[in-house]
C-alpha positions as CSV (number, residue, x, y, z in Angstrom):
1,X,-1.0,12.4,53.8
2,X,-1.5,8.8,53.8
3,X,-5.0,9.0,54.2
4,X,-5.3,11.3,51.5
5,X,-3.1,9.3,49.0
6,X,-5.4,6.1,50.1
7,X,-8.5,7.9,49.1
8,X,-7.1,9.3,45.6
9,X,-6.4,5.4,45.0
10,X,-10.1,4.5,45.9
11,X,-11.1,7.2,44.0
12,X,-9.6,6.6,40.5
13,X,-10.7,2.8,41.3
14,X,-13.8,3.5,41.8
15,X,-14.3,5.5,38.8
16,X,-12.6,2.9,36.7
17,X,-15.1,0.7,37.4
18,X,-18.1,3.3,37.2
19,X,-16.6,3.8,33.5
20,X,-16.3,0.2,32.8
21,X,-20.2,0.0,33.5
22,X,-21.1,2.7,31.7
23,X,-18.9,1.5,29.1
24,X,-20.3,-2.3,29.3
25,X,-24.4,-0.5,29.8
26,X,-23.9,1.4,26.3
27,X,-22.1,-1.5,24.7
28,X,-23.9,-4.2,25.6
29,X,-25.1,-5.3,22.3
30,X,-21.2,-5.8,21.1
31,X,-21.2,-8.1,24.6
32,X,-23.9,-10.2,22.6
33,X,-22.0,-10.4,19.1
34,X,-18.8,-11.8,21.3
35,X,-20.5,-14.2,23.5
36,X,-21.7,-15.4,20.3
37,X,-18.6,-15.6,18.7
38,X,-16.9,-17.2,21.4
39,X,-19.5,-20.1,21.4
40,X,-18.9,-20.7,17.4
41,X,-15.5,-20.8,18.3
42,X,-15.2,-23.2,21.3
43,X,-17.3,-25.8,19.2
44,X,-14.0,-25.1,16.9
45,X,-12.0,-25.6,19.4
46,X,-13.6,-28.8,20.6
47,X,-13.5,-30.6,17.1
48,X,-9.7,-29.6,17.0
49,X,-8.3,-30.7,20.7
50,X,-10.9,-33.7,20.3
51,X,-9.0,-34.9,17.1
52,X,-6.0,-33.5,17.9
53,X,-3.2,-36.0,18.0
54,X,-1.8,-35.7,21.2
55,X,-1.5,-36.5,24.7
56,X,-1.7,-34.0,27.3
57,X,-1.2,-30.9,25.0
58,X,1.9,-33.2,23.4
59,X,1.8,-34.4,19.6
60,X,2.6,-38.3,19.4
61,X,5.7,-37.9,17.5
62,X,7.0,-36.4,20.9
63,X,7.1,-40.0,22.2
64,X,9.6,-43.6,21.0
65,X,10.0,-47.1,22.2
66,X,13.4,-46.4,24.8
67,X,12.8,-43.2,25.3
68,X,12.8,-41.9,29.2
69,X,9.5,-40.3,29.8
70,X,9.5,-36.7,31.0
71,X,5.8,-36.8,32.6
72,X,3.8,-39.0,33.7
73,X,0.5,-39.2,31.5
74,X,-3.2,-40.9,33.3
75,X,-5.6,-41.8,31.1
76,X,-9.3,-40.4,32.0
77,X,-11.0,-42.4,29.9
78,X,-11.9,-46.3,30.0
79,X,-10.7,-47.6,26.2
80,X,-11.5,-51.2,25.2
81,X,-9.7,-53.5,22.9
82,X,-10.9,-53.0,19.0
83,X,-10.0,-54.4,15.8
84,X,-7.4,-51.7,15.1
85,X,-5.9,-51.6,18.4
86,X,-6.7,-54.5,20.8
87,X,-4.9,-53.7,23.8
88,X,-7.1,-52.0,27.4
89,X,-7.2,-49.2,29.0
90,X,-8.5,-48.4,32.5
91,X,-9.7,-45.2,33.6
92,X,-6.9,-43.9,35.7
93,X,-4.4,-46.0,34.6
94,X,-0.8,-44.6,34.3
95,X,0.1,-44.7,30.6
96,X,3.5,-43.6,31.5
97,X,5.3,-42.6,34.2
98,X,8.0,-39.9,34.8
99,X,11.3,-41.2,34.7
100,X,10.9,-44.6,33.0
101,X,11.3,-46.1,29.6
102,X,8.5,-45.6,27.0
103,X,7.8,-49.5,26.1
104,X,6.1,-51.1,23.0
105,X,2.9,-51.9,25.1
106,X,2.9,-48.2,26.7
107,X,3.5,-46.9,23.2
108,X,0.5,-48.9,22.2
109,X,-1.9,-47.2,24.4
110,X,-0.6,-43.5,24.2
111,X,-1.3,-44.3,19.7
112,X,-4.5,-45.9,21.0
113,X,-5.9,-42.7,23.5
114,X,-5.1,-40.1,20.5
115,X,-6.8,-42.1,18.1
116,X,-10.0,-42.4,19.9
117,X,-13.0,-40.1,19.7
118,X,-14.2,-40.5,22.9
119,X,-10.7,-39.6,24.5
120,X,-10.6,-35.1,24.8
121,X,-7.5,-33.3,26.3
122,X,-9.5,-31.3,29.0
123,X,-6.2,-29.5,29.9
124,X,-5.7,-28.5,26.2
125,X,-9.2,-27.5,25.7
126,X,-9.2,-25.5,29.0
127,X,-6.3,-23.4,27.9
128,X,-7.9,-22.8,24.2
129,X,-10.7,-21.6,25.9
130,X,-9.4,-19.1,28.3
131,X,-7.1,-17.7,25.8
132,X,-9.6,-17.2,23.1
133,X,-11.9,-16.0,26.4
134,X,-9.2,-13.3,26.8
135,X,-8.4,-12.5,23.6
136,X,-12.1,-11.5,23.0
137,X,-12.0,-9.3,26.5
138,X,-9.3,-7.5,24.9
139,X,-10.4,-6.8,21.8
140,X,-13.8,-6.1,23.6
141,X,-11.9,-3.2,25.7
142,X,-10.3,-2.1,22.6
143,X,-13.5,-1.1,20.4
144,X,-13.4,2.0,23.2
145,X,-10.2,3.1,21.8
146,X,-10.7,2.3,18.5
147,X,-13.9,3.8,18.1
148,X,-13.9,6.5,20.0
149,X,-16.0,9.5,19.1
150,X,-17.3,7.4,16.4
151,X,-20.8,6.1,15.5
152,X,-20.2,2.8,15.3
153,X,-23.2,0.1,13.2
154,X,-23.5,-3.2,15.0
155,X,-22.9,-4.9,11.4
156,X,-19.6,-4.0,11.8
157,X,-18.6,-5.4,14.7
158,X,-20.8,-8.6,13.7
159,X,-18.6,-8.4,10.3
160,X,-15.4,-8.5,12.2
161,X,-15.7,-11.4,14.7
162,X,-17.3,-13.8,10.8
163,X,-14.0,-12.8,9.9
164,X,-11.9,-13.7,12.9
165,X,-14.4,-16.7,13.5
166,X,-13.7,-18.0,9.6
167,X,-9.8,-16.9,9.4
168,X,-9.0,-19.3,13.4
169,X,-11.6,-22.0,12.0
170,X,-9.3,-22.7,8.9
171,X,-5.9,-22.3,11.0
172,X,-7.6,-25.2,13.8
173,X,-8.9,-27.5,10.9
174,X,-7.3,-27.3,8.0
175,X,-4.3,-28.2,9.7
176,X,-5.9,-32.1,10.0
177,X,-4.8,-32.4,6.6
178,X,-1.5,-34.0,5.6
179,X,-0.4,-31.0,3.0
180,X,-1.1,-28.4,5.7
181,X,0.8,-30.3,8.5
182,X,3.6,-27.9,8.8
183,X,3.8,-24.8,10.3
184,X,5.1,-23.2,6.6
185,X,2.4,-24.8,4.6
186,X,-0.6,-23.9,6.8
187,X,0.1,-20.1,6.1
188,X,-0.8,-21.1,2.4
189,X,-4.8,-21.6,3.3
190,X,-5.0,-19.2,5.9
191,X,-7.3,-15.9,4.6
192,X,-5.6,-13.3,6.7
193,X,-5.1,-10.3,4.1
194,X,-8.3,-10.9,3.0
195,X,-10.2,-10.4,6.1
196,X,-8.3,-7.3,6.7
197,X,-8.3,-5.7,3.2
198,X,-11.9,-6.2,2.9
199,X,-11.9,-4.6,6.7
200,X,-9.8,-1.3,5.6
201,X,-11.9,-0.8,2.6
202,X,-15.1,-1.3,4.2
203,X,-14.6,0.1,7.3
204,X,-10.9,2.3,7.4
205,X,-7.4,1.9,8.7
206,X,-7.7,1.6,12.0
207,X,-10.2,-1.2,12.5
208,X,-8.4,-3.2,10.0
209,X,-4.9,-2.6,11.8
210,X,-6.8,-3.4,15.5
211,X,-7.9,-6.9,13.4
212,X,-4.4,-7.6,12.5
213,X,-3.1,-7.9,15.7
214,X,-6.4,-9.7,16.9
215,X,-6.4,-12.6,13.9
216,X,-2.3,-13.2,14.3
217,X,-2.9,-14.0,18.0
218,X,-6.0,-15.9,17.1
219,X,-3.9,-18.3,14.5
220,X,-1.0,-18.6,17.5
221,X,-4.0,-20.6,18.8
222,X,-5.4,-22.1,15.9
223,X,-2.2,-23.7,15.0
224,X,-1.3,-25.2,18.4
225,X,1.2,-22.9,19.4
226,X,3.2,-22.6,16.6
227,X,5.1,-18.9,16.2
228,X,5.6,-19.2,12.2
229,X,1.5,-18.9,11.0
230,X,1.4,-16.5,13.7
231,X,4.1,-13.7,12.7
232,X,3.5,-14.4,8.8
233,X,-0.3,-13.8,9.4
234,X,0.5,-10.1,11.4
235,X,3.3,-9.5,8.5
236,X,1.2,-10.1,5.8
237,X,-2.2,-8.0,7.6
238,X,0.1,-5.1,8.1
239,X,1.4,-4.9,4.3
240,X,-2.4,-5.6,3.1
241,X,-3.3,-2.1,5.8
242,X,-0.4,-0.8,3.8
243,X,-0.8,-1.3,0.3
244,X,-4.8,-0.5,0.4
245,X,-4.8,2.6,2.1
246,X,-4.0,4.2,-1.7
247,X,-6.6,2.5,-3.7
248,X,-8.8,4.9,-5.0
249,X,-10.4,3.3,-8.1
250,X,-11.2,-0.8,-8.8
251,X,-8.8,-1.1,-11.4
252,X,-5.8,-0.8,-8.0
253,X,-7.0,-3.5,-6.7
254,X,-4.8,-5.6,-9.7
255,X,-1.9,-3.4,-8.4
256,X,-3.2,-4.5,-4.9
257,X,-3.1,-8.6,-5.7
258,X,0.6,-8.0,-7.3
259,X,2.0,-6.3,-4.2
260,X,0.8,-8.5,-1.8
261,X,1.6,-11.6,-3.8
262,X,5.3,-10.3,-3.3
263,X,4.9,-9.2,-0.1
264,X,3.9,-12.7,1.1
265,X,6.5,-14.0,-0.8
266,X,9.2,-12.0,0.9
267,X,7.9,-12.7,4.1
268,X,7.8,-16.4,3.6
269,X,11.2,-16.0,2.8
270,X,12.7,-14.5,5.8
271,X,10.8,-16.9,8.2
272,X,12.7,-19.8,6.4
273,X,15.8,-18.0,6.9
274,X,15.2,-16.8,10.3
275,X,14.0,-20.7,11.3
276,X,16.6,-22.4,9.5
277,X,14.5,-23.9,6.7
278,X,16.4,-24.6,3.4
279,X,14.2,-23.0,0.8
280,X,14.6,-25.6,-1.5
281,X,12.3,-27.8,0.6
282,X,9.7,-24.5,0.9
283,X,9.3,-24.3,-2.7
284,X,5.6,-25.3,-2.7
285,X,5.1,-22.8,0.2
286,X,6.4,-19.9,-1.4
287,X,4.6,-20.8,-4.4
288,X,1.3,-21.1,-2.5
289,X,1.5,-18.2,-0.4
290,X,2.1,-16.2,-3.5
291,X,-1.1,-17.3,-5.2
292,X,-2.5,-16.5,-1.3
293,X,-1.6,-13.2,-1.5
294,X,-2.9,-12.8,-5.1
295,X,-6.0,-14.1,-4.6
296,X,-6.8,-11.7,-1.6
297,X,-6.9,-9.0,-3.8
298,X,-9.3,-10.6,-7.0
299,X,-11.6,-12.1,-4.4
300,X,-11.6,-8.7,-2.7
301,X,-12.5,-7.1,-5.9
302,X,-15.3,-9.8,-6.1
303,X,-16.9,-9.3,-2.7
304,X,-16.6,-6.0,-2.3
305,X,-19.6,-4.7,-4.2
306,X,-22.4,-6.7,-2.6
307,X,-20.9,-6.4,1.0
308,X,-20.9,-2.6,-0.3
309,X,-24.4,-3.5,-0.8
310,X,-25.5,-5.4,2.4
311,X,-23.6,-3.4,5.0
312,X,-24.4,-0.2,4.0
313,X,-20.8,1.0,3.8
314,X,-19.2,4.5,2.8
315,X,-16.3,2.6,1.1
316,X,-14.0,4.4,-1.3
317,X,-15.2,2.8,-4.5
318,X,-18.9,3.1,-3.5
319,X,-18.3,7.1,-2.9
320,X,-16.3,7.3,-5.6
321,X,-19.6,5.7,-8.0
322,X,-21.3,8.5,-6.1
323,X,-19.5,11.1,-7.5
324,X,-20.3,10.6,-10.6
325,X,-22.6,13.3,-11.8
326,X,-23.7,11.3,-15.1
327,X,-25.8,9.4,-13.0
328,X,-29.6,9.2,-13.7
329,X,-30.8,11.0,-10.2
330,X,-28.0,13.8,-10.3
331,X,-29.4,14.5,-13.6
332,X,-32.9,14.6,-12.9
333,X,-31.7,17.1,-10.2
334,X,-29.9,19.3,-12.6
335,X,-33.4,19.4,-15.1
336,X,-35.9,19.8,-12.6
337,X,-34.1,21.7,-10.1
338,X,-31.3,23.2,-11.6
339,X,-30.7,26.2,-8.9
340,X,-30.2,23.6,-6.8
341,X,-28.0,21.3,-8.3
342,X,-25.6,24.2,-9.0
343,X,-25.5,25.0,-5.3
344,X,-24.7,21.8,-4.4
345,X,-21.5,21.8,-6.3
346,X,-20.6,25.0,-5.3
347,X,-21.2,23.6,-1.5
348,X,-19.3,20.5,-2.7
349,X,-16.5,22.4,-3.4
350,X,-15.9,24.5,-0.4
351,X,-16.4,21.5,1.6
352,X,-13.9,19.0,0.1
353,X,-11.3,22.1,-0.4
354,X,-12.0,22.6,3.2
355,X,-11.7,19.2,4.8
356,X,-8.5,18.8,2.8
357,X,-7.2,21.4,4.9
358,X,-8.4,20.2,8.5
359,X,-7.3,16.0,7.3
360,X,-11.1,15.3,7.6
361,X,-12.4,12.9,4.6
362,X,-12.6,15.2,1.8
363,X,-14.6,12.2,-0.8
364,X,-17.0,12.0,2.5
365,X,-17.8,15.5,2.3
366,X,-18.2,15.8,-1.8
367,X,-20.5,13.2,-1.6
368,X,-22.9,14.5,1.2
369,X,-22.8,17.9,-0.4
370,X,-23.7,16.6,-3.6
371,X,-26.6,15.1,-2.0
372,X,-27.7,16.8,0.8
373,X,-30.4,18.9,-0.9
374,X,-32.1,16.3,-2.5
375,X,-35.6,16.7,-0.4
376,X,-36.0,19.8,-2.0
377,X,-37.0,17.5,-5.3
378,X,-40.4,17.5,-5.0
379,X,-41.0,20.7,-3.9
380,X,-38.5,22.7,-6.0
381,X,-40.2,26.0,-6.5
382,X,-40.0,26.8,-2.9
383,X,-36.8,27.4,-2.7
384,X,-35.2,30.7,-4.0
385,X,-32.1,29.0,-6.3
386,X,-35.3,27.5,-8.3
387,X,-37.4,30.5,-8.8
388,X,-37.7,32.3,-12.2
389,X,-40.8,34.3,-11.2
390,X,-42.8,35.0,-8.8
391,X,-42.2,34.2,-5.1
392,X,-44.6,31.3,-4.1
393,X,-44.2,32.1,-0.3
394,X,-45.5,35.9,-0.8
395,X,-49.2,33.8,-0.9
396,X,-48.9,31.8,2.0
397,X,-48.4,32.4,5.6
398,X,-44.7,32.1,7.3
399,X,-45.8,29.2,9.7
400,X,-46.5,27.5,6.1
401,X,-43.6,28.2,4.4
402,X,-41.7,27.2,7.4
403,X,-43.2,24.0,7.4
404,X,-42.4,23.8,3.6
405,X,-38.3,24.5,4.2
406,X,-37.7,22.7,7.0
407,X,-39.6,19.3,5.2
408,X,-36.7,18.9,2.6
409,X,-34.7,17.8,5.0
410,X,-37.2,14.4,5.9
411,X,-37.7,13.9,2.5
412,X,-34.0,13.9,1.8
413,X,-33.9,11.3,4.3
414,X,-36.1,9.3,2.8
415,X,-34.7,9.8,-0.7
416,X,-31.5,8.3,0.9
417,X,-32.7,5.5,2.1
418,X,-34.6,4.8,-1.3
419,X,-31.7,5.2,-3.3
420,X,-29.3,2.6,0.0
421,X,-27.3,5.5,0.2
422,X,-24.2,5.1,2.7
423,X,-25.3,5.9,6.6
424,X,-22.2,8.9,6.7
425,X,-24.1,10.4,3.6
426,X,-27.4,10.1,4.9
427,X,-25.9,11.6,8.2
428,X,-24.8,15.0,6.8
429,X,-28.3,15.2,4.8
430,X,-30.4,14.9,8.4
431,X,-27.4,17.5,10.4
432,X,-26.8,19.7,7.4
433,X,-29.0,22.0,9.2
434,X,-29.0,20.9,13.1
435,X,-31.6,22.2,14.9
436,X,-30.9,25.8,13.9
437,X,-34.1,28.4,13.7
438,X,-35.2,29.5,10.1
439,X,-34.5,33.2,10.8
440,X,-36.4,34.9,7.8
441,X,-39.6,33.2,8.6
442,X,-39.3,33.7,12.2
443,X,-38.4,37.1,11.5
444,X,-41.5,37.5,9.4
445,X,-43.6,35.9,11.6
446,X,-42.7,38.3,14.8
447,X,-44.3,40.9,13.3
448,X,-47.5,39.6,13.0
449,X,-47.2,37.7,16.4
450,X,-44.6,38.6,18.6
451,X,-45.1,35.7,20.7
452,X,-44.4,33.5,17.7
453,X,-42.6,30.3,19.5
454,X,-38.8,29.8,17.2
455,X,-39.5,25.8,17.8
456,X,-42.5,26.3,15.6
457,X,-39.5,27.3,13.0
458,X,-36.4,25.4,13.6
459,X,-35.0,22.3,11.9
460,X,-35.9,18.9,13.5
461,X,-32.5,17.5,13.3
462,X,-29.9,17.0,15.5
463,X,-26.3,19.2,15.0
464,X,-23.5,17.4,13.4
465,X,-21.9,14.8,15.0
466,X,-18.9,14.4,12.8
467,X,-16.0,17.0,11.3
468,X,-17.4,16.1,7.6
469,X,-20.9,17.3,8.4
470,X,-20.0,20.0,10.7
471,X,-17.7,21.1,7.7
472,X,-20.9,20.8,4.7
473,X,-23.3,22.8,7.2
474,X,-20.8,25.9,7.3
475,X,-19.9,25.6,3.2
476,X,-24.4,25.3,2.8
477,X,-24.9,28.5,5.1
478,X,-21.6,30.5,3.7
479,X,-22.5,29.6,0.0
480,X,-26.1,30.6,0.0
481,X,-25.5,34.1,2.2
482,X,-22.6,35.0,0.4
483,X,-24.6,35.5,-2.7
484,X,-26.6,38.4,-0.9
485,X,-23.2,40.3,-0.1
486,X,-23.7,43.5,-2.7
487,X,-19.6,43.8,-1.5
488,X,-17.9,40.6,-2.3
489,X,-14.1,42.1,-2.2
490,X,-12.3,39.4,0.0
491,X,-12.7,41.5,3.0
492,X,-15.7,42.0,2.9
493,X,-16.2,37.6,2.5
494,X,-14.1,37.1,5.2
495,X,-15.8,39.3,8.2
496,X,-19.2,38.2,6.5
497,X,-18.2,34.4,7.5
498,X,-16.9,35.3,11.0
499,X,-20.2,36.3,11.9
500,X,-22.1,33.4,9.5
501,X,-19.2,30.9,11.9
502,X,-19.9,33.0,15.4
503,X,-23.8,32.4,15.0
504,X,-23.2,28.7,14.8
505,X,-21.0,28.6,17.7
506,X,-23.4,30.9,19.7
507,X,-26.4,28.3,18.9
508,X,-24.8,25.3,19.7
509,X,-24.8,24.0,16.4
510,X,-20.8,22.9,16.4
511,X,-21.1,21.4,19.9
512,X,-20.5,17.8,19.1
513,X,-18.3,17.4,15.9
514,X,-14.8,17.6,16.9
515,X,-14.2,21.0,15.8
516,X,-11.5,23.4,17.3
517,X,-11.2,27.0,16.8
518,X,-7.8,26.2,15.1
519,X,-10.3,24.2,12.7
520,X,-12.2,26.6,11.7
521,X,-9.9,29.1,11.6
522,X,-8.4,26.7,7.9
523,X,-12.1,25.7,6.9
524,X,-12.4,29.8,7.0
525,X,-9.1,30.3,4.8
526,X,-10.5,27.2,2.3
527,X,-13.5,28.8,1.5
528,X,-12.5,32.4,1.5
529,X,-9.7,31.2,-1.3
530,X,-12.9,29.7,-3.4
531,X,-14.9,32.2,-3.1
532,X,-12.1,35.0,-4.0
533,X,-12.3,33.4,-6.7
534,X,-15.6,32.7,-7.9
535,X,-16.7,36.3,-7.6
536,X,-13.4,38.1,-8.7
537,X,-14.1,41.1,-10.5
538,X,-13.3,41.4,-14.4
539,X,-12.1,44.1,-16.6
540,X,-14.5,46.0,-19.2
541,X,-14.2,44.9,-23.0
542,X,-13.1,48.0,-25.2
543,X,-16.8,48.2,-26.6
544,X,-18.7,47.7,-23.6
545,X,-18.6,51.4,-22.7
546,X,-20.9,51.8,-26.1
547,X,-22.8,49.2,-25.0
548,X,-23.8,50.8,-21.8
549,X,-24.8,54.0,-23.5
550,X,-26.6,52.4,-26.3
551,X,-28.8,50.4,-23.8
552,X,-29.1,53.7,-21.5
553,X,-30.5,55.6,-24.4
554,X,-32.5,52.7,-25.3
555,X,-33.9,52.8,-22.1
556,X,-34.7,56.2,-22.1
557,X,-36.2,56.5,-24.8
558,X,-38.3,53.6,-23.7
559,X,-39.1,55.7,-20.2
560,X,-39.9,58.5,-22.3
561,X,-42.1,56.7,-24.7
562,X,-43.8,55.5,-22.1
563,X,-44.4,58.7,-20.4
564,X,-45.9,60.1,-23.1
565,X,-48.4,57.4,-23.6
566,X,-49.4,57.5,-20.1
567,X,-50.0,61.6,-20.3
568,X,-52.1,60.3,-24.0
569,X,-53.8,58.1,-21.3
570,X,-54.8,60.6,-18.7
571,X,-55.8,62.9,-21.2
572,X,-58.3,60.4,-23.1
573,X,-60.1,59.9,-19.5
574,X,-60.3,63.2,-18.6
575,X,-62.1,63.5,-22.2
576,X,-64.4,60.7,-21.4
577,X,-65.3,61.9,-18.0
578,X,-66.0,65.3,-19.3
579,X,-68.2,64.0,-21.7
580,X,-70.2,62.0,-19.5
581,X,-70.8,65.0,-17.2
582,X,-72.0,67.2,-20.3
């Protein structure tokens, strides 16, 4: 049994680490962005222990004439006599020792070995940097939680660590200056809900609540060790994670700036209270950390457009300027190809009812939808929502028209690109049809050559890698089939997507999106109640019966006129060829 129990334990170790390196081999690149970090930060940290006033990790003030030592402090540096101070110090010399009075000469020296440059607190700088060293392992082991079964840009992670870099560099410096001194007042300069509400718009919740946690341990650091900056830093984060999480349009972001202006100030408050601080000395704290808390949200509402622009970011207010239909290309779209601009919003619907329903990002799939037929631009004509008359594929070849349908999807693509839409949009544009075979061509093209290969007729992309995109493929296939249905009675819709949902399961198309039967099952309900009621049947107006008969008549009359001039017809030729043979 032992044995057995021994092996287990090696064999979960071993995997552990097996997972750690394939972890670390398909992460490597965020390895980079840290190590790079960490290097901006320990020249940081240098300045900061460097001109730090203390002595062996210990602030000056900790130290008076008559006081009884509690360590004993060795100088590592050689200081000679100067204008400011004249007295000498030799390298290894014992400043103080443990146990003894502090004198006036001793006192001298310790003021003399904080104020020089050339004198560094190795200790204190060793611990800085194994902490932050740390701190950035854990947040490196994180991203795998985090992130997980997410595509993840390396801008974003480069993003972050600016963030965390810019947010411990004004925590460890601005604290040189007189007005920042204090553990209350430094929390007036630091940018903490900044970094993160610019973090949850950009980028979602859950990175932004990770970068909370992250930043508050970072300004522990920053601000030598002092607990205040640190829990008003995570306090403050986790209200900004709050408060945004319900913006949906610019104008919130006022509501925003109000709501963390109070937030801070409450905060603020109950630190004084819990660290016995009488508020009337904290007056110019509360004040400032008021205006900090403000300002987050303006300067959010500043940035937030050209970081929109420059990372390439699905944010809320950037989908939300999506989904405007007034826009110039949307419009071109409805002129020149207006079958299928309406299919588009018929797919938009389904898709956003339906990810409603599953807690998938319904804005996410509105906005794909809206614009994942926009390849079939420049070729409108070719595709059967655009046609008014004849068929253009009845004159080519199905290899050709193949090869025509299956190049909308590139040249959506590069549409997207052209017009720096968001990477999630230009996502569900390149897996809105996977790899999945066109049947109809294929179909057509076994009956000339039953050897016809189906890779010679399938899509080029890759199936859907998120629920979104899975979620717009199903509402394109259902919307476009179910106008073929001759039956479109809510039975008859329902068993008709079954089998449209079972052939995407069967050819692998749902494989890697995060899909469950229990899923589909709701996106099958959303789109059934749409569709109920987009083709429900209507009652006959009291004169239509007339109508009918009038247009009947009409038409036979027509058919009978018609007939006659045909037999006319006939009759002259048979004259004519009569004629010729007399």
């Amino acid at each position: 049994m032992k044995s057995k129990s021994v092996k287990n334990q090696k064999s979960m170790v071993s995997q552990f680490f097996s997972g750690c390196g394939e972890y670390i081999r398909k992460k490597y690149s965020y390895l980079i962005i840290f190590f790079v970090g960490f290097l901006v930060l320990s020249v940081v940290n240098f300045f900061k222990v460097a001109t730090s006033e203390s002595v062996a990790s210990f602030a000056i003030e900790d130290f008076e004439i008559g006081q009884i030592s509690d360590r004993t402090i060795v100088s590592d540096k050689e200081l000679l006599p100067d204008d400011f101070n004249p007295v000498h110090i030799q390298k290894g010399e014992k400043v103080l020792k443990k146990g003894f009075p502090v004198t006036e000469e001793s006192y001298e020296k310790l003021k003399k070995m904080v104020s020089s440059p050339v004198y560094l607190d190795k200790r204190s700088f060793a611990n800085s940097e194994l902490y932050i060293f740390i701190l950035g392992v854990v947040w490196y082991l994180l991203l795998a939680f985090i992130y997980k079964g997410k595509k993840v840009k390396v801008r974003e992670i480069v993003f972050q660590v600016i963030l965390f870099t810019s947010t411990f560099s004004v925590s460890a410096l601005c604290g040189k200056f007189v007005f920042f001194g204090s553990p209350y007042s430094i929390c007036i300069i630091i940018p903490s809900s900044l970094s993160v509400v610019l973090t949850a718009i950009l980028y979602g919740q859950m990175p932004a609540i990770m970068l909370s946690f992250i930043v508050s341990l970072g300004v522990l650091n920053g601000c030598s060790w002092a607990l205040v900056p640190s829990l008003f830093t995570l306090l403050s984060s986790l209200c900004a994670c709050g408060v945004v999480k319900r913006v949906e349009r610019r104008i919130d972001m006022i509501f925003v700036s109000i709501m963390l202006a109070v937030s801070n100030l409450v905060f603020m408050i109950v630190m004084g209270v819990i660290f016995n601080e009488t508020l009337s000395s904290m007056g110019t704290v509360l004040f400032g950390v008021v205006i900090n808390g403000f300002l987050s949200g303006i300067l959010t509402l500043g940035l937030i457009t050209p970081l929109e622009l420059m990372l390439n970011t699905s944010s809320i207010f950037r989908l939300m300027d999506l989904s405007d239909l007034n826009n110039t290309f949307m419009q071109t779209m409805l002129v020149q190809a207006s079958g299928t601009y309406q299919h588009s919003m018929m797919v938009a619907q389904l898709a956003e009812n339906a990810c409603r329903e599953i807690g998938a990002n319904a804005l996410v799939a509105r906005v794909g939808s809206y614009y994942h037929d926009i390849g079939k631009l420049d070729q409108s004509e070719y595709f059967i929502e655009n046609q008014k008359g004849e068929n253009k594929h009845n004159s080519i070849n199905p290899s050709l028209s193949a090869t025509v349908i299956r190049s909308h999807v590139r040249k959506g693509i590069e549409k997207a690109y052209q017009l720096h839409l968001p990477q999630v949009v230009i996502d569900i544009i390149s897996e809105h049809h996977g790899n999945s075979v066109i049947s109809f061509f294929y179909n057509e093209a076994l009956k000339d050559n039953p050897n016809a290969n189906p890779a010679d007729f399938s899509y080029t992309g890759n199936p859907p890698t998120t629920r979104e995109s899975a979620v717009v493929m199903l509402a394109d296939t259902v919307e476009a089939a179910c106008r073929t249905l001759e039956d479109k009675s809510e039975p008859s819709l329902e068993a008709f997507m079954k089998k449209l949902f079972q052939s995407k399961i069967d050819s692998h198309q749902l494989d890697h999106c995060n899909l469950t039967f229990s899923d589909l099952a709701h996106i099958r309900h959303a789109f059934l109640q749409i569709l109920s009621g987009y083709y429900h049947s209507r009652i006959e107006y009291p004169d239509q019966g007339e109508k009918k008969e009038n247009t009947a008549s009409e038409t036979g009359t027509s058919e009978a006129k018609a007939e006659a001039d045909s037999k006319k017809a006939k009759a002259k030729k048979t004259k004519v060829k009569k004629t010729e043979k007399k």
